[in-house]
N, C-alpha and C positions, 0 to 999 in steps of 0.2 A: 486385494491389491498385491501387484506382484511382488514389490517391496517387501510386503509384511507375511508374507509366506515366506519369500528368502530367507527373511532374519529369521525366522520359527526352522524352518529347515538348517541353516549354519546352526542355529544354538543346537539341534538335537542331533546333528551331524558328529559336529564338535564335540557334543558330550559322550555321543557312544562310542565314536572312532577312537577320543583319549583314552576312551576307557579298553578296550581294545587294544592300543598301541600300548598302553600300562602294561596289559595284560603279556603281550608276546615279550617285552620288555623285561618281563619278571621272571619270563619263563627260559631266555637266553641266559640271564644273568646267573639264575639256577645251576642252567648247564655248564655255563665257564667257571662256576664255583665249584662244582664237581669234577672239574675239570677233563672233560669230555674229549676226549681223542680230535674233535671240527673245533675246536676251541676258533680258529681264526676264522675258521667259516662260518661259523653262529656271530661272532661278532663285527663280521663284515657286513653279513646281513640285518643285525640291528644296528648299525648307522646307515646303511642302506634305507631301512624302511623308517628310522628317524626322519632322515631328510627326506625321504615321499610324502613323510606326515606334515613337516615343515613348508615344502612347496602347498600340499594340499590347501594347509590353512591361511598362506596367503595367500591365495587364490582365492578363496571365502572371502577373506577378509578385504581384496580388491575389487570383488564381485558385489561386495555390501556396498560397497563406497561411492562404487559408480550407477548401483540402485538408491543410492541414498541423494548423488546429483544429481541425477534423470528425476526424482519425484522433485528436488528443490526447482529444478526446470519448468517442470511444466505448471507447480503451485505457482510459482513467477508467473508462467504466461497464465493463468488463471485472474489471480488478481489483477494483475495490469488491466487485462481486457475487462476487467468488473469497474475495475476505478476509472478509467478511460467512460465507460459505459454511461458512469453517473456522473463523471465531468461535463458528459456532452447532452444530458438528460439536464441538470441542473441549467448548461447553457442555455438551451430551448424554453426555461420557462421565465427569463427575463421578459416580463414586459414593453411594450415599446411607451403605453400611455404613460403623460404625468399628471394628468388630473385636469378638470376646466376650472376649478377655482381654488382655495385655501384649504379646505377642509380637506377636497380629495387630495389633493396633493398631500397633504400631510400626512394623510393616511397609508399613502402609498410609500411614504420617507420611512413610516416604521414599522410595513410591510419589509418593505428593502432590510433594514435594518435585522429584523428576523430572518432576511433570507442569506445576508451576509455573516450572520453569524454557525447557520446552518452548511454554509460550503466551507466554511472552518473547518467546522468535524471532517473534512477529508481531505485537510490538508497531512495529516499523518500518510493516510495510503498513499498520496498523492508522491511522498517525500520516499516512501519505499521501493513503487513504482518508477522515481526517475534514477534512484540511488540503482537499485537494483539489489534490494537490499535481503543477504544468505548469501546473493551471487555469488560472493568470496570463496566459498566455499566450492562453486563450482569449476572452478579455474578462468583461464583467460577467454578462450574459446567459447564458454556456456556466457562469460559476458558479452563477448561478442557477438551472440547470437541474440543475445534478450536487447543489447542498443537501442534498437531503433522502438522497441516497444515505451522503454521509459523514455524517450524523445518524445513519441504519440503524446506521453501523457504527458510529459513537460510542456509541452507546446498547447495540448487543449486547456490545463491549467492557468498558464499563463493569459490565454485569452479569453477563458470566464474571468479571471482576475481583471485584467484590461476594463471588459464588459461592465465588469459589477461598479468597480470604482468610477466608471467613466458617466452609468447611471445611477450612482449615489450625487455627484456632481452636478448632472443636469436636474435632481429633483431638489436638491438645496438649491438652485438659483432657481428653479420652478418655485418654490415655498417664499426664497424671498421677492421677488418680482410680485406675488400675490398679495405678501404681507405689505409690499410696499403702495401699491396700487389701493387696499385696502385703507393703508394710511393717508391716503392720498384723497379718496371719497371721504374717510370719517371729516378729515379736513375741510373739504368744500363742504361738506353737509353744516359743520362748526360754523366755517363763513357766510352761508347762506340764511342760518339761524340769528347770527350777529345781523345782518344785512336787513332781517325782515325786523329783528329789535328795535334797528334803527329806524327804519321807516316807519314802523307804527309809533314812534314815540310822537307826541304833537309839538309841531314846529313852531320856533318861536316867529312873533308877529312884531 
């Protein structure tokens, strides 16, 4: 990765150039303490090559920085487009059935239940992906760029969300419609039983 060659090249840069820049450093200082006839021109030229060393390393060190937003970038666009992926994967696998009687229904309520617990788990990436979350680090610009991708995923979230609650909803009034229906036969089957007690009792004369 290009990234992580850079940082390996600035550290060994870095290390041998100080050690170098020490070096001529030492060797100026030498001469102006002997006090060498270029005395002004040995020390012209080490503040001279101080500040070439100075620009050098920030230069490094501006060059690491904007290697280090370029990878926060594109791990942004990474995940989004991963979290986005499984937002709209999760979508597709709502059911439409609610069951033809009590049982299936209910089965499917804590079906749902497992599956609304399982789109939980990505409400974290979900919350990174619309935050945009490192971005800060990249300044205004790399936010502006990544926008519309946490919008993608705000907007798919939201409408699994929508989806899911809208069909936990119709499988509770599915459950109770059945349960009520249910109560409803056990009832008449009650009255029907009353109905034949009575008839078969013998009638008074």
């Amino acid at each position: 990765m290009l990234r992580d060659k850079f940082r390996e090249f600035s550290r060994d840069t870095s290390s041998i150039g100080q050690e170098r820049v020490d070096g001529v450093n030492g060797l100026a200082d030498t001469l102006i303490a002997a006090g060498h006839s270029e005395n002004a021109t040995v020390a012209e030229w080490k503040d001279g090559l101080n500040e070439a060393w100075a620009d050098l390393l920030e230069l490094i060190d501006t060059r690491s920085q904007m290697l280090a937003a370029s990878y926060e970038l594109h791990r942004f666009y990474h995940d989004a487009r991963e979290t986005l992926a499984q937002v709209q994967h999760k979508q597709k696998q709502l059911p439409d059935d609610v069951g033809r009687d009590l049982n299936t229904a209910e089965a499917m309520q804590r079906m749902h239940t497992a599956y609304e617990h399982d789109i939980q788990a990505l409400s974290a990436q979900v919350s990174r992906a619309a935050l945009g979350d490192g971005m800060a680090r990249g300044g205004t610009v790399a936010w502006q760029s990544t926008g519309w991708h946490g919008v993608a995923v705000s907007e798919a979230w939201a409408e699994l969300r929508g989806s899911s609650q809208g069909r936990r909803r119709l499988l509770l009034d599915t459950v109770d419609k059945f349960r009520f229906l249910r109560a409803v036969r056990d009832l008449l089957l009650w009255m029907d039983d009353v109905r034949l007690q009575i008839e078969g009792q013998e009638r008074p004369r």
